[in-house]
C-alpha positions, -999 to +999 in steps of 0.1 A: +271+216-065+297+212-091+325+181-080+364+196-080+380+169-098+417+162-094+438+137-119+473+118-114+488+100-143+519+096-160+509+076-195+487+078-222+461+060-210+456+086-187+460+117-208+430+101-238+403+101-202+418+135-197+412+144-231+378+129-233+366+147-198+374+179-213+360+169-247+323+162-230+327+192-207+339+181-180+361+203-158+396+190-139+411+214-107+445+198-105+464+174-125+494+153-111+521+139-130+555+125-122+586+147-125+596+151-161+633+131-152+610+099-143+600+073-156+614+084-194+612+047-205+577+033-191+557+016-219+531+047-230+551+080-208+537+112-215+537+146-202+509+170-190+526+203-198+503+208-227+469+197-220+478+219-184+484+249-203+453+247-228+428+243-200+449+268-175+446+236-151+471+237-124+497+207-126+520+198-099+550+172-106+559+148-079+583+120-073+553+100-057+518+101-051+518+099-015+536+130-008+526+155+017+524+179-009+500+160-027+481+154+000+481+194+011+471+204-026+443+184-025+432+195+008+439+229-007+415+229-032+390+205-014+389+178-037+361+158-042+374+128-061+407+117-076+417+099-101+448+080-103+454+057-141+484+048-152+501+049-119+522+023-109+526+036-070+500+021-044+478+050-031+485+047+006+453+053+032+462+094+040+455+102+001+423+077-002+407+094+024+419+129+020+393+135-013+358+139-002+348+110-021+377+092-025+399+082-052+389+058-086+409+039-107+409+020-139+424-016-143+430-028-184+411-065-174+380-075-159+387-076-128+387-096-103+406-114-128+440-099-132+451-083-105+487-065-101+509-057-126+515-060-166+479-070-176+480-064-212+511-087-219+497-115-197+464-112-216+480-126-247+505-148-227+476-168-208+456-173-241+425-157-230+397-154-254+384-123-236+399-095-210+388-065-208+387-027-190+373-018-153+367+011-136+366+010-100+372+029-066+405+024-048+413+007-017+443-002+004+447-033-015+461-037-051+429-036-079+408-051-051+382-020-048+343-023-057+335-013-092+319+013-110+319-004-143+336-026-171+341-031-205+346-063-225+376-068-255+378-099-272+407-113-276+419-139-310+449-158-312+466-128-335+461-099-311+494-076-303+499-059-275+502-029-298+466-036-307+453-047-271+467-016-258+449+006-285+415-009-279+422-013-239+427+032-245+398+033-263+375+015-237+393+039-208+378+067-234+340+048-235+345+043-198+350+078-185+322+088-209+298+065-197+301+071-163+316+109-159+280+120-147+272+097-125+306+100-108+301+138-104+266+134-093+273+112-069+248+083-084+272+056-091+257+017-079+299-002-065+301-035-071+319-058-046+345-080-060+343-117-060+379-127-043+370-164-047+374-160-085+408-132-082+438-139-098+472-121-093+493-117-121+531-108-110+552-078-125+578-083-157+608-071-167+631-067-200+643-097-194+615-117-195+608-115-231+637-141-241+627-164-270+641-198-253+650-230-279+629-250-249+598-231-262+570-246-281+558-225-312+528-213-292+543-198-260+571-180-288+547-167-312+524-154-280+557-139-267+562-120-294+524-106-298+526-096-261+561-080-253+556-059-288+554-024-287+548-002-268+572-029-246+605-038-252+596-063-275+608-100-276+645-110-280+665-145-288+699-147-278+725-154-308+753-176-303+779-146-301+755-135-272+742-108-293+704-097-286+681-104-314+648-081-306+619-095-323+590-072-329+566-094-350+565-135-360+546-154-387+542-189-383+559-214-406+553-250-405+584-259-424+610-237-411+642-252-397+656-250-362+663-218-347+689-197-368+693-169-386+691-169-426+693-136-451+683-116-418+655-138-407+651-160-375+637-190-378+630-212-351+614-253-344+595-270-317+566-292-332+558-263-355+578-233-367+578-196-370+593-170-391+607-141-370+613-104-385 
């Protein structure tokens, strides 16, 4: 019996498994997406409008996932699984248990590793060789479901979060195509979690991505590579008070203290780096 699929995301991440369910032949009943006034600056915002129209797939805009009118549609249409990527809202208990099935995530690290919020900038921050893609089903807790599968990036001392965020889309591409059928057939083998080896990592804002003179050349220069786009990017404060946003840094062993020189930044701990 063919599996009614419905889909909630707001980002692109979401709309490339879309793409690639539809590209393998898969088949979508509803798709879910936040009101088009919402969430105009999150890091990767897109809009459904499109893809909607294309496949004549019905698409209903919400302020948040737990609505009772999400809740009715998918009752509705007696939907066998949900998927919910790129969502920053917790799925509360009435929506995880109103799909037959229930309702499956993705998470951009390997996971139990990594839970909560902002996972590709505190890839690079933490230095990690390695992080990583997993797809799982949801629970009441935050990234702490059993899971269907993973995928491993490596990580160097010179990835951006510009290219961790293109290779962490591409494994949510590789993952939906590896496991699509066994997800609508009902064959997929869940994998508890470990919680003796989870981590949490906390939510950032804005904000966080000031350059600070205390820094050593490391945490700046893996600052920079993690808050570039598509975040806000990284920013030193002038002595005017003026915002500097930084979007890329070279390192420079024999730059001078921080300051700015014919429209470069430099800056000095043991090391230095070049800013641009």
């Amino acid at each position: 019996m063919l599996k009614k699929i419905a889909f909630a995301t707001c980002v692109q991440l979401g709309l490339s498994c879309i793409e690639e369910i539809y590209r393998i032949g898969g088949h979508i009943d509803l798709l879910i997406t936040l009101k088009d006034e919402k969430a105009q600056n999150k890091s990767g915002r897109i809009y459904l409008d499109e893809i909607a129209q294309i496949h004549q797939t019905q698409l209903l805009k919400i302020d948040n996932i737990n609505e009772p009118v999400v809740i009715q549609s998918l009752k509705d249409l007696q939907i066998d699984w949900l998927f919910i990527i790129g969502w920053s809202q917790i799925a509360r208990k009435e929506l995880l248990e109103t799909p037959t099935f229930g309702c499956i995530g993705m998470h951009p690290t390997l996971l139990p590793i990594g839970r909560g919020r902002a996972a590709i900038p505190w890839a690079i921050l933490k230095g990690l060789d390695q992080t990583g893609v997993t797809l799982f089903k949801l629970d009441e807790g935050v990234d702490t479901g059993d899971i269907i599968g993973q995928g491993i990036i490596p990580l160097t001392s010179q990835t951006t979060a510009t290219e961790l965020y293109e290779q962490v889309n591409q494994m949510h591409i590789r993952l939906i195509g590896e496991y699509w059928e066994k997800i609508v057939n009902n064959t997929i083998q869940l994998t508890k979690q470990d919680d003796s080896k989870a981590t949490e990592w906390p939510g950032r804002n804005p904000e966080d991505g000031e350059i600070l003179p205390t820094m050593t050349m490391e945490e700046a220069d893996r600052l920079v590579r993690a808050v570039t786009h598509p975040y806000p990017g990284a920013f030193y404060r002038m002595e005017n008070g003026e915002a500097l946003t930084i979007w890329q840094a070279n390192v420079n062993e024999h730059a001078g203290d921080f300051r700015l020189k014919d429209g470069w930044l430099t800056a000095t701990k043991s090391d230095a780096c070049t800013w641009c």
